[in-house]
Backbone as numpy.savetxt, mean C-alpha at the origin, in Angstrom:
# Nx Ny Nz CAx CAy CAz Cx Cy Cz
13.26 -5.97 4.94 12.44 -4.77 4.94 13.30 -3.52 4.94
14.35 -4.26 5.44 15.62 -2.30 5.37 15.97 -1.96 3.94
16.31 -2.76 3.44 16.38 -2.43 1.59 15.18 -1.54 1.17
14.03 -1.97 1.69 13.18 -1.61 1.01 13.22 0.04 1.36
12.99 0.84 2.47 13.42 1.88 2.04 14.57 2.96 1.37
15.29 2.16 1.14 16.50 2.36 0.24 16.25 2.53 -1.44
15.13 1.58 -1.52 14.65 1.95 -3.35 13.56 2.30 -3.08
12.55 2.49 -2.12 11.18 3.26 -2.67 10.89 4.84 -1.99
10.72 5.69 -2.30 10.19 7.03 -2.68 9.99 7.09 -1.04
10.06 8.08 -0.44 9.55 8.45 0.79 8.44 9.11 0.61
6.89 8.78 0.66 5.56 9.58 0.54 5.07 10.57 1.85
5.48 11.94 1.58 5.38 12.94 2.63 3.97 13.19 2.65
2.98 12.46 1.95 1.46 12.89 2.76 0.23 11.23 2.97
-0.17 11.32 3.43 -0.77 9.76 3.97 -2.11 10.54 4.26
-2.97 9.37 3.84 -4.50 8.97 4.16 -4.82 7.91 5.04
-5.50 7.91 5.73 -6.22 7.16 6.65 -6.60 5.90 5.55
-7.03 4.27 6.31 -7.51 3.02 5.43 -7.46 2.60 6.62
-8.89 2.19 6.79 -9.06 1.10 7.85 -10.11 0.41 7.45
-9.12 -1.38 7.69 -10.16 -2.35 7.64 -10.39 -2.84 8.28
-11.61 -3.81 8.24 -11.96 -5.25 9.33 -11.04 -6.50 8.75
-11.07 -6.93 9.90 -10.33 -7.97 9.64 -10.62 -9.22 11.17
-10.08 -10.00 10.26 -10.55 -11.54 11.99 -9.14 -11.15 12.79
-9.70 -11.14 13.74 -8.50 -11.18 14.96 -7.79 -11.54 15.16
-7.74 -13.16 14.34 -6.75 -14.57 14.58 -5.85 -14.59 13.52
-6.58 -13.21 12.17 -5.42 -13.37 11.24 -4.74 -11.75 11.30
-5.40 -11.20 12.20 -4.39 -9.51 12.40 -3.55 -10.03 12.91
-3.36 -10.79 14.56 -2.44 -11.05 15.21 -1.08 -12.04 14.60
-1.44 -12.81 13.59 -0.71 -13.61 13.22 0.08 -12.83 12.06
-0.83 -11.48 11.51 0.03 -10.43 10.30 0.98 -9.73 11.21
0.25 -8.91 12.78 1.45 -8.71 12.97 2.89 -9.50 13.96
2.32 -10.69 14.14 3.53 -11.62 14.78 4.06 -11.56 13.07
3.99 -11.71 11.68 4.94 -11.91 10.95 5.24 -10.50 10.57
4.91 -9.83 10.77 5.61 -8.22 10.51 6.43 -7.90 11.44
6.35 -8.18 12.37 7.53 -8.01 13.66 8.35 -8.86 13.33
8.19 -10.22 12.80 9.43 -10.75 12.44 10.58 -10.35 11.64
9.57 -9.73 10.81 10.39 -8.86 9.20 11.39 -7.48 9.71
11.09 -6.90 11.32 11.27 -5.91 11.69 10.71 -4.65 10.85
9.44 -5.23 11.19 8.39 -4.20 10.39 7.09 -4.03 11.15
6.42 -3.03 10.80 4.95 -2.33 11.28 3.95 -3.00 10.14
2.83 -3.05 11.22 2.25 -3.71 9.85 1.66 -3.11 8.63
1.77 -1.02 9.27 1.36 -0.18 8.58 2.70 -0.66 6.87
3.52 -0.53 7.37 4.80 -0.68 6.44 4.47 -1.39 5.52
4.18 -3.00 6.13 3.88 -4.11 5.00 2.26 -3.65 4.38
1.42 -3.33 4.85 0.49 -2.95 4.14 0.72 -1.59 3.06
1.15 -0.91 3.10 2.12 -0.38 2.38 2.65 -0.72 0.97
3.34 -1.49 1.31 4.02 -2.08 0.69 3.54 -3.44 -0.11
2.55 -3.57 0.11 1.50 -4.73 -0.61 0.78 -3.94 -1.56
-0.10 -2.94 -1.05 -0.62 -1.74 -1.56 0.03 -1.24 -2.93
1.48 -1.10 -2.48 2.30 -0.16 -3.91 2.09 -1.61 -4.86
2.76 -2.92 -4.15 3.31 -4.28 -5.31 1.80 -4.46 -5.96
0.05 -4.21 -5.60 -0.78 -4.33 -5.86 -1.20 -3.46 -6.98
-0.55 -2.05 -6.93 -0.65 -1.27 -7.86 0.03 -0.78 -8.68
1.51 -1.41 -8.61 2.15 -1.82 -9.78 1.84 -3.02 -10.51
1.66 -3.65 -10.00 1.32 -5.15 -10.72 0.21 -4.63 -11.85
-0.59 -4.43 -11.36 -1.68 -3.69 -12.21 -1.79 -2.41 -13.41
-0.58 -1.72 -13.09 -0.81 -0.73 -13.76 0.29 -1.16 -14.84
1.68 -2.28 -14.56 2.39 -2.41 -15.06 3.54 -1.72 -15.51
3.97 -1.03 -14.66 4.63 -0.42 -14.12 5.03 0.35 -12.75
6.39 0.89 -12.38 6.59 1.34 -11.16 5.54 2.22 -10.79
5.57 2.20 -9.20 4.76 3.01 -8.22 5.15 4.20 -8.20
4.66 5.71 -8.39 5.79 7.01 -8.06 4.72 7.91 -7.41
5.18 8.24 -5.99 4.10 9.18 -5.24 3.96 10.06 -5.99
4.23 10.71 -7.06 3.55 11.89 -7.54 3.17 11.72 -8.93
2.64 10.74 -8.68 1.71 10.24 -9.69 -0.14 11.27 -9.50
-0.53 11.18 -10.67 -2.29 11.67 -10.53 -2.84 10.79 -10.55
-3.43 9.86 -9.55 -4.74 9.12 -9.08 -5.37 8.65 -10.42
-6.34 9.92 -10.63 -6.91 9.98 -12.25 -6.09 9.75 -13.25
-5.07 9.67 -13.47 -4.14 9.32 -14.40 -3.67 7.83 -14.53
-3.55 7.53 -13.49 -3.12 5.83 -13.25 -3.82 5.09 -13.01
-5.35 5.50 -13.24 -6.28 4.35 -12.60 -6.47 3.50 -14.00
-7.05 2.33 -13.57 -7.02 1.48 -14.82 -8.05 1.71 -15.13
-7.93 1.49 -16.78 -9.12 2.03 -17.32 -10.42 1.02 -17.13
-11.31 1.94 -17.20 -13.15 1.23 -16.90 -13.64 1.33 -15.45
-12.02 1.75 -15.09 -12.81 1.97 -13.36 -12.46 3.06 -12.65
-13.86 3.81 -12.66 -13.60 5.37 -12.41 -13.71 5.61 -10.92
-13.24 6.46 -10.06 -13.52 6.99 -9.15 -14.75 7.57 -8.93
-15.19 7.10 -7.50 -16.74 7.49 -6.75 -16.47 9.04 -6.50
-17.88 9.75 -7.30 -17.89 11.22 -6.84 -18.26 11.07 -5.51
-18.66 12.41 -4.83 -18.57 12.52 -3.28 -20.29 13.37 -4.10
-20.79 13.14 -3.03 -22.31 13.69 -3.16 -23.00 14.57 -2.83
């Protein structure tokens, strides 16, 4: 996990994401994120970026436009 901030971008602004999740598999994400010497904010993170590179097919770059990188056919929810 120390490499990893060594090649990815330091993102100076953050949003809130909170999920549900079973209890028996938070505790066991973060007994293996502590193993990694990691937070589990970090590895979620970091699943997050490999989830949206994978997809977009190419690298992750915080200053990217949202609207610009989303895949196409799937638009963002207006606010009402």
């Amino acid at each position: 996990m120390k490499n990893e901030s060594k090649r990815m971008p330091i993102e100076n602004r953050t949003a809130r994401l909170t999920i549900l999740i079973d209890p028996r598999k938070k505790a066991v994400f973060e007994r293996l994120c502590a193993g990694e010497d990691a937070t589990s904010s970090q590895v979620v993170r970091r699943l997050i970026r490999e989830y949206i590179e994978r997809k977009q097919g190419r690298p992750w770059h915080p200053e990217d436009d949202p609207e610009e990188t989303a895949t196409p056919g799937i638009t963002r929810s207006r606010p009402r």
